[in-house]
ZAMARGU-4260 file (C-alpha; in steps of 0.2 Angstrom, whole numbers, plus 5000, padded with zeros to 4 digits):
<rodrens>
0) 4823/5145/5659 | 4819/5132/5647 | 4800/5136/5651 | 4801/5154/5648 | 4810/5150/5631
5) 4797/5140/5626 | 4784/5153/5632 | 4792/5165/5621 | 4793/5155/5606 | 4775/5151/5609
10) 4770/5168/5609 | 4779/5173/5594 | 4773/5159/5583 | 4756/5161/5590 | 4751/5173/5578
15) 4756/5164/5562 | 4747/5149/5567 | 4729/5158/5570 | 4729/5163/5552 | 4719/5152/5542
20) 4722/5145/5524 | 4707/5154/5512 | 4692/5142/5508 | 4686/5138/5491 | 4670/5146/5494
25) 4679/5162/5499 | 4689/5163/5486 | 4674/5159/5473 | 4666/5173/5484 | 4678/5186/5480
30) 4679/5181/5463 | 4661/5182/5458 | 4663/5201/5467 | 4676/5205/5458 | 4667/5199/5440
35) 4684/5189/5439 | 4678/5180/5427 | 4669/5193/5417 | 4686/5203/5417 | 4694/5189/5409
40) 4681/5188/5395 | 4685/5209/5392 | 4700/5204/5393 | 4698/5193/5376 | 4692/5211/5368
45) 4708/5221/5374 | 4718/5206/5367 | 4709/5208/5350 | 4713/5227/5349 | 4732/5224/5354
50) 4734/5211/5341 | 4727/5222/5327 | 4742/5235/5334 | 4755/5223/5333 | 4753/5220/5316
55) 4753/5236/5312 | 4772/5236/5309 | 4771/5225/5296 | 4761/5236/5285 | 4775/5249/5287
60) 4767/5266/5284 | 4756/5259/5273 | 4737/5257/5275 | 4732/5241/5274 | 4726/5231/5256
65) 4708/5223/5258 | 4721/5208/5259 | 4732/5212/5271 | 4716/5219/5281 | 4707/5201/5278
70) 4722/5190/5285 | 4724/5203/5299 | 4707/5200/5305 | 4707/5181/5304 | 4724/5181/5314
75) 4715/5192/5327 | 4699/5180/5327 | 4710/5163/5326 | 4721/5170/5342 | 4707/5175/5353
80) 4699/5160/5348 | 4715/5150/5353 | 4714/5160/5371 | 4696/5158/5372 | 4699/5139/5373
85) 4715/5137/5381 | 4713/5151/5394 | 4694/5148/5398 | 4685/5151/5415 | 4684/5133/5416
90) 4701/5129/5415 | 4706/5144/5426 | 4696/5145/5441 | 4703/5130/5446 | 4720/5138/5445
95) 4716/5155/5452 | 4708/5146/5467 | 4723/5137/5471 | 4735/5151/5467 | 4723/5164/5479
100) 4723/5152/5492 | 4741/5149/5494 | 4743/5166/5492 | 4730/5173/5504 | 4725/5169/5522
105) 4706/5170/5526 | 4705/5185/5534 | 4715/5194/5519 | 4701/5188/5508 | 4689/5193/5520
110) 4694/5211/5522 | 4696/5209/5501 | 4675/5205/5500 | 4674/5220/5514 | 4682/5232/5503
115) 4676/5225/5485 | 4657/5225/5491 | 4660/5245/5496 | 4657/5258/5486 | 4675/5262/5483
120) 4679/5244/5480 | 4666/5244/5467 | 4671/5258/5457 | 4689/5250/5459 | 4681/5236/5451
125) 4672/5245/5436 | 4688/5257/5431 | 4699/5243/5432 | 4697/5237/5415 | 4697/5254/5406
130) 4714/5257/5417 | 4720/5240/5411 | 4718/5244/5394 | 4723/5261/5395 | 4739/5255/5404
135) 4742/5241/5390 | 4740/5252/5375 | 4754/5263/5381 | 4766/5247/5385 | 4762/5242/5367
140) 4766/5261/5362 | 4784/5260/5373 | 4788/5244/5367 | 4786/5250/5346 | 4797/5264/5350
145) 4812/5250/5357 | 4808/5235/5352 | 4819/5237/5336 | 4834/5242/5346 | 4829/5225/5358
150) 4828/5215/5342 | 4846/5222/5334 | 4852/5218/5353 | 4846/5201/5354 | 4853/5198/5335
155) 4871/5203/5340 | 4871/5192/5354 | 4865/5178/5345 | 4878/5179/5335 | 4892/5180/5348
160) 4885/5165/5359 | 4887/5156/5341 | 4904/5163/5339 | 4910/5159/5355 | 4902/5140/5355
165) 4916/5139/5339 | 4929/5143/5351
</rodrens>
């Protein structure tokens, strides 16, 4: 009986055993098909246009003064600048390496460089961005529309968690 138990754990444990952590190379593999690192430097650009739109509340419904244009811009540049350095390939391959390989087995990322090196996986790869930025622009709409609702939320509950600390 004790045999057969064993047996049977054996068997069902069998499987998760045979998969195999990712290796490095893989992973650096899948991330050179999948331009991951030039997807982080379009990435930079999206950013740039997304910042431009969050300051547009601050001008109201007023266009913008050569001024305000001008302090616009160097608050674009300085924070995908800041990104540029603090987010850089160098410092995040690294990460993404670790974080795929803890994520993925070997034969995931294998069938990953199957599908990415196909023709569908390759027009996956060159929509993606547009579909990211399409797909961030309309967050960034959604959020104008109840951000100050969110804002007037978060306000009133400061002040309660401060009313009740004097309690």
């Amino acid at each position: 009986m004790k045999k057969l138990l064993l047996s049977l754990a054996l068997m069902i444990a069998l499987p998760s055993f045979a998969e195999t952590s990712a290796s490095n190379e893989s992973i650096r593999e899948l991330m050179a098909v999948t331009d991951a690192r030039k997807m982080l430097d379009s990435s930079y650009s999206a950013m740039e246009g997304m910042l431009g739109e969050a300051m547009k509340p601050a001008l109201g419904d007023s266009p913008a003064t050569p001024a305000q244009a001008a302090l616009i811009e160097e608050f674009k540049q300085q924070t995908v600048e800041l990104m540029r350095k603090e987010m850089s390939w160098e410092k995040l391959e690294p990460v993404y390496i670790d974080l795929y390989a803890k994520t993925f087995s070997q034969s995931e990322i294998d069938g990953m460089l199957v599908f990415y090196k196909s023709k569908p996986g390759r027009a996956v790869l060159a929509k993606m961005p547009v579909l990211m930025t399409n797909v961030m622009q309309m967050m960034t709409t959604q959020m104008q529309s109840w951000m100050p609702v969110l804002q007037k939320q978060v306000g009133e509950y400061v002040q309660k968690v401060r009313d009740a600390g004097k309690n």
